[in-house]
Each structure stands twice: as C-alpha cells, then as structure tokens.
BADRENKE-823964 format. One line per field, with one value per residue (C-alpha): residue in three letters; x, y, z. Coordinates in nm, 4 decimals, padded with zeros to 6 digits, always signed. Example, Ala and Ser with C-alpha at 12.3 -4.5 7.8 and 13.67 -1.06 7.14 Angstrom:
type = (Ala|Ser)
east = (+01.2300|+01.3670)
north = (-00.4500|-00.1060)
up = (+00.7800|+00.7140)
***
This chain:
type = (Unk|Unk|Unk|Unk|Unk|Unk|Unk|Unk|Unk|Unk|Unk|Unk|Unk|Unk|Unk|Unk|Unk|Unk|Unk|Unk|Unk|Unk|Unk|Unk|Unk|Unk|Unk|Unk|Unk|Unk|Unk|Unk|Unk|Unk|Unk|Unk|Unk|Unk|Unk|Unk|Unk|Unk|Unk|Unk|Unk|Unk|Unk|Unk|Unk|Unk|Unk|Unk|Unk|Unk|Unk|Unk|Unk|Unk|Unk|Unk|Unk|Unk|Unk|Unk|Unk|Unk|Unk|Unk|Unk|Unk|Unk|Unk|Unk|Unk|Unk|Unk|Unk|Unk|Unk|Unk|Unk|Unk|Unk|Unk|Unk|Unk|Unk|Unk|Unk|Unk|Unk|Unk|Unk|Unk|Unk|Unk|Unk|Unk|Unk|Unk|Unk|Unk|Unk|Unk|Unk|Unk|Unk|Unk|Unk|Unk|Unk|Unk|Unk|Unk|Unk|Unk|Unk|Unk|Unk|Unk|Unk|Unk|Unk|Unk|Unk|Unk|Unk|Unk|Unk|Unk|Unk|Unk|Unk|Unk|Unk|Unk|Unk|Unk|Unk|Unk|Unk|Unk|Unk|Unk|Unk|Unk|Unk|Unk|Unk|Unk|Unk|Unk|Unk|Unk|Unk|Unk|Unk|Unk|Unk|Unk|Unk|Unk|Unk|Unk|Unk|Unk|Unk|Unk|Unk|Unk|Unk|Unk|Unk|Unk|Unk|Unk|Unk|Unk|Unk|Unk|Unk|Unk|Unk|Unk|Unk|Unk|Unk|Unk|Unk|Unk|Unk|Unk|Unk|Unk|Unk|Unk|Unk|Unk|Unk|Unk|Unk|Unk|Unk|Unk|Unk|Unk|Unk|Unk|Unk|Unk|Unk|Unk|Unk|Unk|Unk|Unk|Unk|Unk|Unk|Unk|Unk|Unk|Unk|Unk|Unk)
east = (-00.8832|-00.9275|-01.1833|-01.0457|-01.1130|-01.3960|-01.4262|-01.6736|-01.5438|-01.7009|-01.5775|-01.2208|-01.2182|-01.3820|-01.0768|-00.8260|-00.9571|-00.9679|-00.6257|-00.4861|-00.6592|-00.5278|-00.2371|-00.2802|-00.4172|-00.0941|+00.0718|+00.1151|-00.1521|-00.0341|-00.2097|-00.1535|-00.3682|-00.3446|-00.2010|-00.1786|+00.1537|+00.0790|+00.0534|+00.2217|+00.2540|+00.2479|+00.3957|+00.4783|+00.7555|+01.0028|+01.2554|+01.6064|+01.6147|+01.2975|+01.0847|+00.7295|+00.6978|+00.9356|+00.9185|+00.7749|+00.8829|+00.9214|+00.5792|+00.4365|+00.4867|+00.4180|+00.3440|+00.2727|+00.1822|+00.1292|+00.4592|+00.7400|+00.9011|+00.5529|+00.4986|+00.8899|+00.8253|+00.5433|+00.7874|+00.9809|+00.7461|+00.6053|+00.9123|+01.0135|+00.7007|+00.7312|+01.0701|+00.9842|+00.6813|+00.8306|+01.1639|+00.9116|+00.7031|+00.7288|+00.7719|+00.4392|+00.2780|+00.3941|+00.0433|-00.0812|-00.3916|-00.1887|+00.0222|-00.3122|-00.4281|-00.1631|-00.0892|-00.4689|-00.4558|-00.1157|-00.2955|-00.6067|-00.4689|-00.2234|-00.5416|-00.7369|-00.5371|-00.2344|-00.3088|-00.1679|-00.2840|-00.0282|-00.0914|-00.0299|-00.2486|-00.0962|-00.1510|+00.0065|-00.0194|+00.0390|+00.0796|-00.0208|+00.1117|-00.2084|-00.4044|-00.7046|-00.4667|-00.3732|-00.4664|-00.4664|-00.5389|-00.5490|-00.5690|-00.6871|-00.4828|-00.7780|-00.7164|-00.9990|-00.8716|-01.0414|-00.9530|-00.9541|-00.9262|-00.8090|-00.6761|-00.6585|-00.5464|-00.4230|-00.3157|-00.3884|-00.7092|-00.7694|-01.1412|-01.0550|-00.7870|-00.9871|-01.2937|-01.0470|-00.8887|-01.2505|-01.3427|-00.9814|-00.8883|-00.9562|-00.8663|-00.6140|-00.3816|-00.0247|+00.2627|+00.3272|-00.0326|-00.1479|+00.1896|+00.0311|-00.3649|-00.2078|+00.0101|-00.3356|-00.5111|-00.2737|-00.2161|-00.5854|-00.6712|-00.5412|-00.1665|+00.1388|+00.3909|+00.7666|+00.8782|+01.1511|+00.8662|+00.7434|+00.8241|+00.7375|+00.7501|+00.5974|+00.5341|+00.6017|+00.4557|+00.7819|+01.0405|+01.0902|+01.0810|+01.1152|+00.8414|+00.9541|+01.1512|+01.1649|+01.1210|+01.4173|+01.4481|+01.5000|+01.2549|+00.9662|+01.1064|+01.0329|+00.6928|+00.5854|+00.7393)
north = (+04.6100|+04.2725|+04.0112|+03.7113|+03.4036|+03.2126|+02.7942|+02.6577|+02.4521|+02.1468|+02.2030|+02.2514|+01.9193|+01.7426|+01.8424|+01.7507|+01.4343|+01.3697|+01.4340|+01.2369|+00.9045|+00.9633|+00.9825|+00.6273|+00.4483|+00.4778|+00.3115|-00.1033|-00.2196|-00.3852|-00.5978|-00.7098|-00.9797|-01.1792|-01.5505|-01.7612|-01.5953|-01.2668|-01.0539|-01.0821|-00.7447|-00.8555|-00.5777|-00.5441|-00.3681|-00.4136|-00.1915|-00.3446|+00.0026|+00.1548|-00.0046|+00.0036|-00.2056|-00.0813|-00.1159|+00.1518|+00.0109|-00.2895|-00.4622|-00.2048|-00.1870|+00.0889|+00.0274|+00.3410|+00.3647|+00.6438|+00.8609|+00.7195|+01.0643|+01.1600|+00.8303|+00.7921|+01.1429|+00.9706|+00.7244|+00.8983|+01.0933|+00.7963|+00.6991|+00.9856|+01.0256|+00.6146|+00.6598|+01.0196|+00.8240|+00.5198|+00.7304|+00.9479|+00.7231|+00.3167|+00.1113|-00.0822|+00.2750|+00.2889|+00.1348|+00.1876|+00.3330|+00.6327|+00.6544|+00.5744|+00.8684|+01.1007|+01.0190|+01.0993|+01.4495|+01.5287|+01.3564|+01.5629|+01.9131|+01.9138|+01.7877|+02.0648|+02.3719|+02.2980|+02.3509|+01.9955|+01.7169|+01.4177|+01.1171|+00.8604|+00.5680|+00.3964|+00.1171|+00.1076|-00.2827|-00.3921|-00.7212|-00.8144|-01.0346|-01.2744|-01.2903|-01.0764|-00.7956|-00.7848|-00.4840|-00.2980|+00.0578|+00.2329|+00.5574|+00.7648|+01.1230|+01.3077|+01.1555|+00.9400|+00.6157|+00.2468|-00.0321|-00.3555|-00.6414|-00.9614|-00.8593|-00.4945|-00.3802|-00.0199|+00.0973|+00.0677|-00.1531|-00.1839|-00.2893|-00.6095|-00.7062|-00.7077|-00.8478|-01.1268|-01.1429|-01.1467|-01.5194|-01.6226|-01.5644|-01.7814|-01.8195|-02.0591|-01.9997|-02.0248|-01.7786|-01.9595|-01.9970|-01.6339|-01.5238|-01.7037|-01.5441|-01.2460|-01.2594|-01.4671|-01.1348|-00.8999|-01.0970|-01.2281|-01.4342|-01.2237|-01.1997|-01.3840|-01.1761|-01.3288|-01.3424|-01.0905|-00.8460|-00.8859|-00.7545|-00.9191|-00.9195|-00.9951|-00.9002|-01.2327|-01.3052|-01.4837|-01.2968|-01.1441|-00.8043|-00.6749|-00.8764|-00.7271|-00.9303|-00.9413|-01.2498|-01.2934|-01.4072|-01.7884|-01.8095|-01.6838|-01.9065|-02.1805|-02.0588|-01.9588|-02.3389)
up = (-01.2405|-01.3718|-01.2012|-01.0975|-01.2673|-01.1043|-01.0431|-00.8563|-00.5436|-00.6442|-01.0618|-00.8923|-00.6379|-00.9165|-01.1862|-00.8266|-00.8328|-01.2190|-01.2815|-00.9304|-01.0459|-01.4245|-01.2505|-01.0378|-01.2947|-01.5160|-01.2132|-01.1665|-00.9097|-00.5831|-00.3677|+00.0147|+00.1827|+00.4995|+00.5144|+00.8575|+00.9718|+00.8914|+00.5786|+00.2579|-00.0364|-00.4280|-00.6020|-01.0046|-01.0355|-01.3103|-01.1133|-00.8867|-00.7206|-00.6685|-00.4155|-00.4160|-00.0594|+00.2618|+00.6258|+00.8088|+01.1852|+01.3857|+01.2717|+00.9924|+00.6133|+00.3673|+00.0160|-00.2583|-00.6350|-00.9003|-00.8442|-00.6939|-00.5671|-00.4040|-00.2364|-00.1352|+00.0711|+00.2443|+00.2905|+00.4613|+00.6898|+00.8021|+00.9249|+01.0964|+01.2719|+01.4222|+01.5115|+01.7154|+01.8434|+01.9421|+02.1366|+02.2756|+02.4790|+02.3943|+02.0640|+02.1466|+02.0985|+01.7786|+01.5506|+01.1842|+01.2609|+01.4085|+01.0834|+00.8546|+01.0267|+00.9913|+00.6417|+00.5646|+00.7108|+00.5368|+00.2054|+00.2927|+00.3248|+00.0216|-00.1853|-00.0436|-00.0627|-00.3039|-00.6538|-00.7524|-00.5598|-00.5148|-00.7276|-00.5187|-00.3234|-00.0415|+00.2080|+00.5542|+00.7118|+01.0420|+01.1412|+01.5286|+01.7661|+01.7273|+01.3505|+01.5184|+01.5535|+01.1985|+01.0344|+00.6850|+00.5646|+00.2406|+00.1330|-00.1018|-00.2624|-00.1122|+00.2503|+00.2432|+00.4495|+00.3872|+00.5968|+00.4966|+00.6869|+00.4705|+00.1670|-00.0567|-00.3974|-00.4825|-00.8067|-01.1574|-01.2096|-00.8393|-00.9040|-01.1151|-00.8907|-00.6209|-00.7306|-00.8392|-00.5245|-00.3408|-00.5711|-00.4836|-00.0942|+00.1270|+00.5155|+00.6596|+00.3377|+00.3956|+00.2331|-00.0739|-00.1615|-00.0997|-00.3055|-00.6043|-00.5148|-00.5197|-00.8363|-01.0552|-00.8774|-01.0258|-01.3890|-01.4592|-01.6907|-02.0351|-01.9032|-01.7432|-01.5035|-01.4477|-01.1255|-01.2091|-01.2617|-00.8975|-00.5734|-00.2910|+00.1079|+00.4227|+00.7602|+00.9431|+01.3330|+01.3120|+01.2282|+01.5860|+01.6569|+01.3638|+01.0915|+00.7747|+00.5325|+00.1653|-00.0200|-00.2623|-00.6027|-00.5287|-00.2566|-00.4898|-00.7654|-00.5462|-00.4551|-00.8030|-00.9695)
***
C-alpha cells in the first residue's frame, strides 16, 4: 500500500493563499469611501451586465472582485440571510457587522477545508441613520475581516489605491467630489478611465428607506465634466 502524499499545513495554506491573491490581483480594484450623506462605491468595470456593486438590504451594499461567479454566490447568500433575518425578528436588526461576520466564517471554512479557495475580496457597507453610524468592512478569501471606517480599496493594486486615497480624502466632501477621489484613486497618475468604464453607486441617508441607488450615466457625466 502506497503512502499518502505529505504537505505540511503551513506549505498547503501558504500555496491557498498564493493562488487566491493571483487570482484577485487579475481583478479591477474598487474603492468605497464616506462623503457627508453617506457612502459612495467607485467601481471599474467595463461590463453593462455584470455588476460589481449591489444592494444587500434596506441600508447595506455589497461589492466583490476576482471571480464574478464566486462573489455573485456571496451575493446571493448575503441576501438570503438579511431577508430571513429581517422577517424573522425586525428590519432594524438587520446590520453589516452581522453579514461581515457571516460572510467571514463561510469565507473561512471553504479556505480551510476545500481544496480550492474562492478568489474573491469583498466589502459589505452600511450606511447609518447619523454619519457616526456609518460603517465599512472588508474581507479577505481566508475570512480575515478589516474594517475601515472612511474609505477602503479591494482588488487589484489595493495598496496604491489606497495609499492614494489616504493623501486624497478628506472629511466634509460631498458626492461629486469623493466620486472624483475615488476615480484619481483608482486611475493614478500613469492612466485615464472613461466614465463608461466605471460603475458607480451610493448608499444615500436620503434616499429613504431604502439608501441604495446607482448613479447613471448622465449624472456621473456631470460629476466627472
């Protein structure tokens, strides 16, 4: 009889890890980050269809990169699990920490005992009825969760984005002016991104009930002229 092949825990999560951020990095970075009103996502995506940024529930977004079918089941289970939630006992129970939370133990155990780990990053956002309330979390593909609490970049070149983003953010901005920090924190200074290449949307303390909204083509025209 044969002996099994043999991999040291630590060579294995190591080679998990490796081949999740290869993975990431190959994706387009996002970036969300907190304006007077509430919070605003700056996405590049080329695509009309496939969304990188979706509501979640009443005053949460979700926002994925690295594999869209991986994230988009995330998605989805994050939706499921508000709507039980929010049926079950009251919307107001229904927060991102909870989700942030769930998603990392869901994010945890497939890195841990499936042999592929997924390749995605994602960021859950909450926007609360005052601007203290306001709160961001993102999450690694091995569970890990870091919160953030005025602006955060995922993706592809996450580290330059945000180390641009940390020089260019400042408090009190308004929603067109954190739209543009966020798309000269995404470009930099050796590249230009059209506005058709962006996806953008907010979660508004004044939209009502529900805060989500996308920001259309013309609007971020307007805000990007």
């Amino acid at each position: 009889m044969s002996q099994p092949f043999y991999v040291a825990p630590e060579q294995m999560m190591k080679d998990r890890a490796d081949y999740a951020r290869k993975g990431i990095a190959r994706g387009r970075a996002l970036v969300a980050l907190r304006y007077t009103e509430g919070l605003v996502i700056v996405a590049e995506n080329g695509s009309d269809t496939l969304r990188k940024v979706s509501e979640i529930y009443d005053r949460i977004a979700f926002a994925g990169v690295g594999k869209y079918n991986e994230f988009d089941q995330l998605r989805v289970a994050g939706v499921r699990a508000a709507d039980l939630k929010g049926f079950q006992y009251s919307r107001d129970d229904v927060d991102a920490r909870s989700l942030a939370n769930s998603y990392a133990q869901m994010l945890g155990n497939i890195f841990t005992h499936e042999m592929k780990p997924m390749e995605v990053e994602i960021l859950v956002a909450e926007v609360g009825l005052v601007e203290a309330g306001d709160q961001m979390f993102h999450l690694l593909y091995d569970g890990t969760v870091v919160d953030a609490r005025d602006y955060a970049a995922i993706g592809g070149d996450a580290e330059a984005v945000r180390e641009r983003l940390a020089e260019t953010w400042t408090a009190g901005l308004d929603r067109s002016a954190a739209v543009r920090v966020g798309l000269n924190a995404l470009s930099g200074p050796d590249r230009d991104i059209a506005a058709a290449e962006l996806e953008v949307a907010e979660l508004s303390r004044g939209n009502g009930r529900r805060c989500f909204s996308r920001i259309d083509a013309t609007t971020l025209a307007d805000i990007l002229a």
